[in-house]
C-alpha positions as CSV (number, residue, x, y, z in Angstrom):
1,X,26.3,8.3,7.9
2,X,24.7,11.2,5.7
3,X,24.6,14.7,6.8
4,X,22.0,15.3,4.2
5,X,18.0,16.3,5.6
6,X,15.2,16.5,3.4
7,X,13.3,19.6,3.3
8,X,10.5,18.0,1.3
9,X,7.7,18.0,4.1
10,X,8.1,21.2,4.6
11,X,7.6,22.2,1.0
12,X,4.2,20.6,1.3
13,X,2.5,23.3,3.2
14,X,4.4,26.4,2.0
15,X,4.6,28.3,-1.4
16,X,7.4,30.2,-2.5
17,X,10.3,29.0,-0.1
18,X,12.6,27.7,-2.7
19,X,15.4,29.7,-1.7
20,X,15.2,28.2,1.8
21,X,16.9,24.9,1.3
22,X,19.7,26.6,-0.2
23,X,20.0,28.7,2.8
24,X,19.8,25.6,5.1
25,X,22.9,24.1,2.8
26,X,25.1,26.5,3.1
27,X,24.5,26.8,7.1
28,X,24.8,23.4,7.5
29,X,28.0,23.5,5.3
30,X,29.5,26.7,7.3
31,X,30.7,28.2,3.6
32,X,32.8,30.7,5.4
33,X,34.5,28.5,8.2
34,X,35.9,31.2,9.6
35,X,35.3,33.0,12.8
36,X,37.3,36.0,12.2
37,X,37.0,38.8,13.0
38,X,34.2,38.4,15.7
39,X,30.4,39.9,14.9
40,X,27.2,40.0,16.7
41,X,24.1,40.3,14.8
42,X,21.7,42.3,16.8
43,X,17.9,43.0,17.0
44,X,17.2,46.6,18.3
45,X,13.4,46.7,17.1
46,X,10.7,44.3,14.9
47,X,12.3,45.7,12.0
48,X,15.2,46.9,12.8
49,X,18.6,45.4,13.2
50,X,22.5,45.6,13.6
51,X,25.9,43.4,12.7
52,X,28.5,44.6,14.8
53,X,32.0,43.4,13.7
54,X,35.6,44.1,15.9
55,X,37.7,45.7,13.2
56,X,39.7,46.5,15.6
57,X,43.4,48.3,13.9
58,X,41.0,48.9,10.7
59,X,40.2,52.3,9.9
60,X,37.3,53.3,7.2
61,X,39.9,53.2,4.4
62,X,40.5,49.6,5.2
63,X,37.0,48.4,4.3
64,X,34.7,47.5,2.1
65,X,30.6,47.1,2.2
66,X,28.7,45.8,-0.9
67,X,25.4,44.7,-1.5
68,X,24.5,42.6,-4.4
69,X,21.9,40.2,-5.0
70,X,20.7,40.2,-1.3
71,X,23.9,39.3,-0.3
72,X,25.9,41.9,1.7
73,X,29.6,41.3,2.0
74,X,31.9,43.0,4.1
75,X,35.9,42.9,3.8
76,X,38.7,44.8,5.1
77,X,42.2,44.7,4.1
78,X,45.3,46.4,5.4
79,X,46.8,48.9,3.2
80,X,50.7,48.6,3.7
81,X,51.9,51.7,4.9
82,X,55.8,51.7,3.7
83,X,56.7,55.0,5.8
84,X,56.3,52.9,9.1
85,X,59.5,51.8,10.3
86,X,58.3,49.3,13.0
87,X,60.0,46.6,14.4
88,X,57.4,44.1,16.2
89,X,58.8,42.3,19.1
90,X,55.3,40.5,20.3
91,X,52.2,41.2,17.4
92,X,49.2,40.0,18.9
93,X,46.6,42.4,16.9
94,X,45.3,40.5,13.8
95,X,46.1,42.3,10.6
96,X,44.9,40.4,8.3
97,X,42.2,40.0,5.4
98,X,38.7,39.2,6.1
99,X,35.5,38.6,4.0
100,X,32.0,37.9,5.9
101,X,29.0,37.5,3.9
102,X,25.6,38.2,4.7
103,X,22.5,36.8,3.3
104,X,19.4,39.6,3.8
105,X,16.2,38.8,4.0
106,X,13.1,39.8,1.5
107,X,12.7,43.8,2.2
108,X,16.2,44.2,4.3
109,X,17.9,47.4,3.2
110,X,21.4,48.3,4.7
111,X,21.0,52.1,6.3
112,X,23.9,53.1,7.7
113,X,27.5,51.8,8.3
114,X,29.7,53.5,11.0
115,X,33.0,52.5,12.7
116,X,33.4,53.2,16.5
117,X,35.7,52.6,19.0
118,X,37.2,49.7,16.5
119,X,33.6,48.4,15.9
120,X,32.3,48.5,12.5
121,X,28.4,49.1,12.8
122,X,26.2,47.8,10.0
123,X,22.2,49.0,10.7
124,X,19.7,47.1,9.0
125,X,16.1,48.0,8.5
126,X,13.3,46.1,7.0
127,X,11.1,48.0,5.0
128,X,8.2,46.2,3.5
129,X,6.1,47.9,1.1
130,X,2.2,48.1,0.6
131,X,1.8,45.2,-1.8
132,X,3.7,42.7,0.2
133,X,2.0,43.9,4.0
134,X,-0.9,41.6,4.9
135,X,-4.9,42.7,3.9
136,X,-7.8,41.8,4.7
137,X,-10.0,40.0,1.9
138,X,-13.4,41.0,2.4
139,X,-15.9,38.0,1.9
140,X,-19.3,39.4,-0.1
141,X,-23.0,38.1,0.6
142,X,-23.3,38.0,-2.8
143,X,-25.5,34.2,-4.0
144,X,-24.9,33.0,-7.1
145,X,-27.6,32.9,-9.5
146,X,-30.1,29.9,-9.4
147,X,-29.3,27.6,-12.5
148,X,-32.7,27.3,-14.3
């Protein structure tokens, strides 16, 4: 049995959604298919939003935030620390790499990036210019001329 759907009626009626079926791919192919660490991806406001990840044992040092292409990615990595002389009897704390992608929408810019408490806040803010907000088009009385 095929996993594959067909976007093609919905292509019909809409303009410009190209990227959209690759987006539906990749969720339907889970690209990542892994849930660590944990996130939440919040909204606070219409236009404003949040990804909360536990980096819990990270510290700022330890990751990494780029945005390239509309795609922000977020790893963190343990720097080895070779003056620690720690034995582990029981290590239950995850110290290992991560990578998480994000794909932003049209007019999403990344604001501010904080780490708290072990939680690695990531605020989000849509910011849609003039040219893209929605206008009115006035409709003229104007009658074309009579054809002679």
């Amino acid at each position: 049995m095929s996993t594959a759907f067909s976007m093609t009626p919905l292509f019909r009626q809409s303009v410009g959604f190209d990227r959209f079926n690759d987006l539906f791919e990749s969720a339907m192919r889970n690209e990542s298919g892994s849930s660590y660490p944990p996130y939440n991806v919040e909204k606070h406001a219409d236009d404003q939003y949040r990804i909360v990840i536990a980096a819990a044992g990270f510290q700022e040092d330890d990751l990494e935030l780029h945005v390239e292409r509309g795609v922000l990615t977020i790893s963190g990595g343990k720097h080895d620390n070779g003056a620690e002389n720690v034995t582990y009897l029981y290590q239950g704390i995850a110290r290992r790499a991560f990578k998480l992608s994000f794909r932003l929408a049209d007019h999403i810019e990344v604001k501010a990036a904080s780490l708290v408490n072990g939680l690695l806040n990531i605020d989000l803010l849509r910011i849609v210019p003039e040219e893209a907000k929605a206008k009115r088009i006035p409709i003229t009385g104007l009658r074309p001329a009579p054809v002679s």
